[in-house]
ROLO-657489 format. One record per atom (N, C-alpha, C): residue in one letter; x, y, z. Coordinates in steps of 0.1 Angstrom, whole numbers, plus 2048, in hexadecimal, padded with zeros to 3 digits. Example, Ala and Ser with C-alpha at 12.3 -4.5 7.8 and 13.67 -1.06 7.14 Angstrom:
A8847C784EA87B7D384EA8847DF84ES8807EA847S8897F5847S88180084F
This chain:
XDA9B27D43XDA2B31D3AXDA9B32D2DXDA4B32D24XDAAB32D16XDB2B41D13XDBCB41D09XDC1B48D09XDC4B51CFBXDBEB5DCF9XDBCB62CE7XDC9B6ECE6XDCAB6ECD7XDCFB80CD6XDCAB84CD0XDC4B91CD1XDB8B98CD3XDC6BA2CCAXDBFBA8CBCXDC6BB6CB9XDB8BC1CB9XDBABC9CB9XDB6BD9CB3XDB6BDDCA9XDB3BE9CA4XDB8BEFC98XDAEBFBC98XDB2C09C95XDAEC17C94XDA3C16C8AXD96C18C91XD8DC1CC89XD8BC28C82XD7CC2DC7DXD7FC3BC73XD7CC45C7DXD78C3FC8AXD77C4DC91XD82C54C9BXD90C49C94XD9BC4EC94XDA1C59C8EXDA8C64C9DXDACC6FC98XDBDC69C99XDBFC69C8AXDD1C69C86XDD5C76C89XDD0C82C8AXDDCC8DC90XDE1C8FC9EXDD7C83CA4XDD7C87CB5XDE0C78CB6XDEBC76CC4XDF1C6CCC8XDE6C67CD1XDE5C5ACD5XDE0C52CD9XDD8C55CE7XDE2C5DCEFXDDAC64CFBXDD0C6ECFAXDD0C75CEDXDCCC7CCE9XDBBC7CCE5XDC1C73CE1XDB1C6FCDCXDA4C70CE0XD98C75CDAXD89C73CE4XD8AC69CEEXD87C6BCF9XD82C63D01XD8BC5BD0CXD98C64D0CXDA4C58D09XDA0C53D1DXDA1C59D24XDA1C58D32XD95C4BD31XD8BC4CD2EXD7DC43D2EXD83C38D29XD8BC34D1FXD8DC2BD1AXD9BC24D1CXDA2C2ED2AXDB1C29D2BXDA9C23D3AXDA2C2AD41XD96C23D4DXD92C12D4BXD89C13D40XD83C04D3AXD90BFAD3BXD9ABFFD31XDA7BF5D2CXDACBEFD3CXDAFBF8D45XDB3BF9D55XDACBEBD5AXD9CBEFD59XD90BE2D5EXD95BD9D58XD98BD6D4BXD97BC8D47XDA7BC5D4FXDB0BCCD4FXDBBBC3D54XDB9BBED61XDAFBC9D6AXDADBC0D78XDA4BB6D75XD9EBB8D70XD93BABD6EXD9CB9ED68XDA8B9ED6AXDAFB93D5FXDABB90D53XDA6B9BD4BXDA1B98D3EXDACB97D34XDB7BA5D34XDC2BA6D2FXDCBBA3D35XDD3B9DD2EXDE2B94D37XDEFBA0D35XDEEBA1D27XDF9BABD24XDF2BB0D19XDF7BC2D12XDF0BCBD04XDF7BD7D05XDF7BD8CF8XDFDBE6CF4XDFBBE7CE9XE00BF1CE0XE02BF6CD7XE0CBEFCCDXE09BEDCC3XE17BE6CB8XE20BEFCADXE26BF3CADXE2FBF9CA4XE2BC06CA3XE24C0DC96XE20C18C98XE15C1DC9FXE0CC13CACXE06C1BCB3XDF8C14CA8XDFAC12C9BXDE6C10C98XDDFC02C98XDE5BFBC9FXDDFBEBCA7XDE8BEBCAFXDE0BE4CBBXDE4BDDCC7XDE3BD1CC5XDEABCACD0XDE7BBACD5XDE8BB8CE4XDDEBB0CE4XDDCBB3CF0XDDAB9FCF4XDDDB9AD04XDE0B8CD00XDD3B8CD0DXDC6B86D0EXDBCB83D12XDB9B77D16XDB1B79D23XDA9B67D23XD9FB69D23XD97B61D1DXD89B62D1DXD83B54D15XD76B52D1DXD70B44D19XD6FB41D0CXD6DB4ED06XD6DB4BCF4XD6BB5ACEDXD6CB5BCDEXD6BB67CD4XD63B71CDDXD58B68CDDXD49B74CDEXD4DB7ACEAXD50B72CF7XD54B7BD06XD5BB88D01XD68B85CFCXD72B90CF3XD68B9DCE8XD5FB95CE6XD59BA0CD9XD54BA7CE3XD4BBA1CEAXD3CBAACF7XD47BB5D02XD55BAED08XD5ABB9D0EXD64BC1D04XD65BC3CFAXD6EBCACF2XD60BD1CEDXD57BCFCF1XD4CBDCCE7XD48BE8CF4XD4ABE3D00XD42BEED07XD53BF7D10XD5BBF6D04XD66C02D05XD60C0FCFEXD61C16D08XD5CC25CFCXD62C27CF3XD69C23CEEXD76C25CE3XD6EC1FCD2XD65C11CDAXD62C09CCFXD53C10CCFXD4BC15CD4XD41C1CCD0XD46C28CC4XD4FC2ECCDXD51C3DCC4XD58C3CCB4XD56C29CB8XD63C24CA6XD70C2BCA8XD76C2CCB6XD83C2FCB4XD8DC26CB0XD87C17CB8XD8EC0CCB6XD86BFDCB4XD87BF5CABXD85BEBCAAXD88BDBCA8XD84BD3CABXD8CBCACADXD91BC6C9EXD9FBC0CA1XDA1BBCC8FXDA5BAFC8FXDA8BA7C9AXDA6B97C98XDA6B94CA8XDA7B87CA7XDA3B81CB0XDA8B6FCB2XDB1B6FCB9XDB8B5ACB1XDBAB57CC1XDB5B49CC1XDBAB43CCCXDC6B3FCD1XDD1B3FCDAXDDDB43CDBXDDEB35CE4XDE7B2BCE5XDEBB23CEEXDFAB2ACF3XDF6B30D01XE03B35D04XE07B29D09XE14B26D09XE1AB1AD0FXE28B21D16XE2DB2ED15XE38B32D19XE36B40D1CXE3BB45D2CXE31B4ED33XE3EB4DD3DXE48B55D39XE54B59D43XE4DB60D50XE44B6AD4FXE3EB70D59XE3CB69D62XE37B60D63XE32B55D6EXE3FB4FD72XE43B4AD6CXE51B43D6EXE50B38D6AXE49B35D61XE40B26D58XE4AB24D4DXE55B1FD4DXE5EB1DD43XE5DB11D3DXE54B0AD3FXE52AF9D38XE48AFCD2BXE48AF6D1FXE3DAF4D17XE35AE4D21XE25AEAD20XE1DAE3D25XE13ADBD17XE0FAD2D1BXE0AACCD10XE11ACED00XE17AC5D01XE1FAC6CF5XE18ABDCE9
């Protein structure tokens, strides 16, 4: 399964006075994030530096799979969050596994 990194970035129906838990909806949309990790959608994600993009490292057959399930987060209806790129990733080094070789070189 191919492998992307997926960022975020705070839309306008971001509230900057509230921290991140804080936020409309936040349970509904910390629920959703949960699904996609059992679902193997998300491999690893978080937050980047100051909290207003994520990265998040995904598999998925291509863009569009990533656009269709990154729309039905309540987060992206309410424009709290939306997607801000999207690049196909050749992971080749993945300590977690114990995969210490570059494969296809």
């Amino acid at each position: 399964m191919p492998v992307f990194a997926l960022s975020t970035v705070h839309g306008p129906g971001w509230d900057d006075a509230r921290p991140i838990r804080e936020q409309r909806a936040w349970d509904q949309h910390a629920a959703f994030m949960d699904g996609l990790v059992e679902d193997g959608f998300i491999i690893l994600g978080g937050p980047l530096g100051d909290g207003s993009r994520t990265l998040h490292v995904v598999e998925a057959a291509d863009e569009q799979e990533i656009r269709t399930r990154m729309a039905k987060d309540p987060w992206a209806s309410m424009d709290l969050l939306r997607v801000g790129s999207i690049e196909p990733w050749q992971l080749w080094l993945d300590g977690r596994r114990g995969d210490s070789e570059i494969e296809d070189r």
